[in-house]
N, C-alpha and C positions, 0 to 999 in steps of 0.2 A: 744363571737363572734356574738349573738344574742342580739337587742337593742327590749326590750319588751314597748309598748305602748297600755294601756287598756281605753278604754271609763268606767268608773263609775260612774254614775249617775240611776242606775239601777230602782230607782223610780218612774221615768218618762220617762223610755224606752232610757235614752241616749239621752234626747232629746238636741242639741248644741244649747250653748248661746256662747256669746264674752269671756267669760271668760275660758271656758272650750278649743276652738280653740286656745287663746292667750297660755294655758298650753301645749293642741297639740305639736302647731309649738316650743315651746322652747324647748318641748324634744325631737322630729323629729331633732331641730338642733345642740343642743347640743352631737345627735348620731353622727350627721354628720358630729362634729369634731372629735370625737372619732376612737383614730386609732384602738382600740381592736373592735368597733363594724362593723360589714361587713355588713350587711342584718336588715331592721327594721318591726317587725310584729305589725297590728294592729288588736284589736279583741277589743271588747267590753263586759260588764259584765253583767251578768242578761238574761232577756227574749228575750234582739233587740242588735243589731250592735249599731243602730241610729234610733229612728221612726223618727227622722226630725228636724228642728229648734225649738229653745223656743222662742213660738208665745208668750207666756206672755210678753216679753222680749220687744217685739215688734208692739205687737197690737195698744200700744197706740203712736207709733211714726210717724215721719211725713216727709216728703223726704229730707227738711233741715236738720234735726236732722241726720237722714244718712250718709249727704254730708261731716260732721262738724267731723261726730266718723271717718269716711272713715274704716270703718267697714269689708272690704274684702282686706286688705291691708295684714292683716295675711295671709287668703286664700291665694292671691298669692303670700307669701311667702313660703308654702307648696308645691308648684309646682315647686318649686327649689332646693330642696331636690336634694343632688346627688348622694342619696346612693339609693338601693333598696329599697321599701318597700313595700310588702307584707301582702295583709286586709285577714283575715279571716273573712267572715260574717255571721252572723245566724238572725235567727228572720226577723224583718225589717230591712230593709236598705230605708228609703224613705225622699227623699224632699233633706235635709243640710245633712243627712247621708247618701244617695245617695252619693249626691255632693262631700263626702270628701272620701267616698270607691272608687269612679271614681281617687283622687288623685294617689290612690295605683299604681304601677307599676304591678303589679300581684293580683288577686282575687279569693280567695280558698271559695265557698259558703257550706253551710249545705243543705240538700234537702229540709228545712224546708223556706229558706231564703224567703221575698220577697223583689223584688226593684221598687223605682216607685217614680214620681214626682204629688205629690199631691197638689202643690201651684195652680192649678188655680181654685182649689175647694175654695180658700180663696180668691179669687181674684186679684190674686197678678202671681210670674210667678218665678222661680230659679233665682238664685241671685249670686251665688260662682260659676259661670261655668258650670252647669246642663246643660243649651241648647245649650255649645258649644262642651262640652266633650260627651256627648251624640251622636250630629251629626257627631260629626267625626269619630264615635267608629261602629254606625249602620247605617247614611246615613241620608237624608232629611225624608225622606216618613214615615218610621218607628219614630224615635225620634220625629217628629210631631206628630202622633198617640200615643207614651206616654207619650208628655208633653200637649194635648192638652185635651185627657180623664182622665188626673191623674191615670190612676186604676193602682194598682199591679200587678207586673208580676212574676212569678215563676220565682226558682232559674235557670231550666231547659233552659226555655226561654231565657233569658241572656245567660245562656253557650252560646246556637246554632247562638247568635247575634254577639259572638264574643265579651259581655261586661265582662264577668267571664271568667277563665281560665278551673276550673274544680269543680263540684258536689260530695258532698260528705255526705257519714252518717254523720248525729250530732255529733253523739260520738266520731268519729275521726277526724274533721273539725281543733282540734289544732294541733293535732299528723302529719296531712298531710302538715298542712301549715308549721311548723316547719321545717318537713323533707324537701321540697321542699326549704325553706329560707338558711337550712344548706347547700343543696348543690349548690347556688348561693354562699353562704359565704364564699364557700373554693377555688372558682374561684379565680383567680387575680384582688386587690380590683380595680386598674386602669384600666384593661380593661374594668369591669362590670359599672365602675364610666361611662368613655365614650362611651361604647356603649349606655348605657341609653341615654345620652346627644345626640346621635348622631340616633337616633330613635324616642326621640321627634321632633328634628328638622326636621325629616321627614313627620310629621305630618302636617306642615306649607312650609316646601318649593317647590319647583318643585323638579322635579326629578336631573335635570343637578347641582344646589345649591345644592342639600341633598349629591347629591357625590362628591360634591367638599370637603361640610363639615368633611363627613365621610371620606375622604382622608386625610384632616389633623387630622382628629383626628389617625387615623392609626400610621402615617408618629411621631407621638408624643407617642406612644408608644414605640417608638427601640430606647427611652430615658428613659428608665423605667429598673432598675432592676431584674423585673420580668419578661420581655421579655427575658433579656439573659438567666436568672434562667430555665424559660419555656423552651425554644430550648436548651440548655446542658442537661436540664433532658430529654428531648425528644431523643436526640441522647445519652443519656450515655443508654435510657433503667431503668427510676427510677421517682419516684414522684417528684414531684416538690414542691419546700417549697418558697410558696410566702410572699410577706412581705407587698405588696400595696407600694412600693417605683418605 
């Protein structure tokens, strides 16, 4: 029911290259065909989520060379993901690990977590969506002040910003996230599929467009199995056994 997604590169904090992303998003989408998988956790192994990109990777490239990989083409394929997915993070989270916990639709931190965009200490700036998914998550004023001093910010921090969902001891930061993925998973997979969809869209349209949206998305649900499923069990008085059809 549960689609597991680990960061391993535990040597170098998790630090993302192309190749490690390219891996990501195939198994991000390969969950997403998956009728048995409902909900997809991502955690990471070792000491950090992500301390950031692999500058080695990078250091010696040059804006053509960029243009030619088209390098964040994966990135925004991860943002179309239409299933849940769910980051537990610990350690750091900063810079391309930042960028790719922001993907998550839900964010379960450790008390130990930190997050933070450290690219202008290199002189450079986020690249996968940092300065957009940022400011729309805490606003102009603040996301200026942490993409412009790079520092780290406690995990705490981000709760009260409204970038993480919830703070938790280390020790149970799987246990929580888990429990909280199970029970999105046992929702109906098409409702949770289009509410998603219909909640990013809110992020970009006016208000009058986001209800239009969300009306058809509605209106496309009382074509769904699981709608009629849902209301017979509601009226018999019994659980409901969804299928995602």
């Amino acid at each position: 029911m549960l689609g597991f997604v680990r960061l391993n590169r535990p040597k170098v904090l998790n630090a993302i290259n192309r190749e490690m992303v390219s891996e990501i998003l195939a198994a991000f989408e390969y969950m997403d065909r998956e009728e048995n998988v409902r909900a997809i956790v991502l955690s990471g192994n070792g000491r950090a989520f992500a301390a950031g990109a692999d500058i080695d990777e990078m250091a010696d490239e040059g804006s053509i060379d960029f243009e030619r990989l088209n390098q964040f083409a994966d990135w925004d394929r991860l943002a179309v993901v239409k299933k849940p997915i769910i980051g537990a993070v610990h350690g750091f989270a900063l810079g391309g690990g930042f960028e790719l916990a922001l993907v998550c639709d839900i964010l379960f931190a450790a008390e130990d977590a930190k997050f933070g965009f450290p690219e202008v200490n290199l002189g450079v700036m986020p690249g996968a969506g940092g300065t957009q998914r940022l400011t729309k998550l805490i606003g102009k004023t603040k996301a200026m002040e942490w993409l412009w001093t790079g520092e780290m910010h406690p995990a705490q921090e981000a709760c009260d910003l409204g970038i993480i969902n919830r703070v938790v001891a280390p020790e149970v930061l799987m246990e929580e996230t888990k429990k909280f993925a199970l029970q999105v998973a046992q929702k109906p997979p098409l409702s949770v599929r289009l509410i998603k969809d219909s909640v990013l869209k809110a992020i970009d349209y006016s208000l009058y467009e986001g209800m239009q949206y969300e009306r058809k998305n509605f209106y496309l649900l009382f074509s769904s199995e699981d709608q009629k499923e849902g209301m017979r069990a509601f009226v018999e008085k019994r659980r409901p056994d969804f299928k995602g059809r």
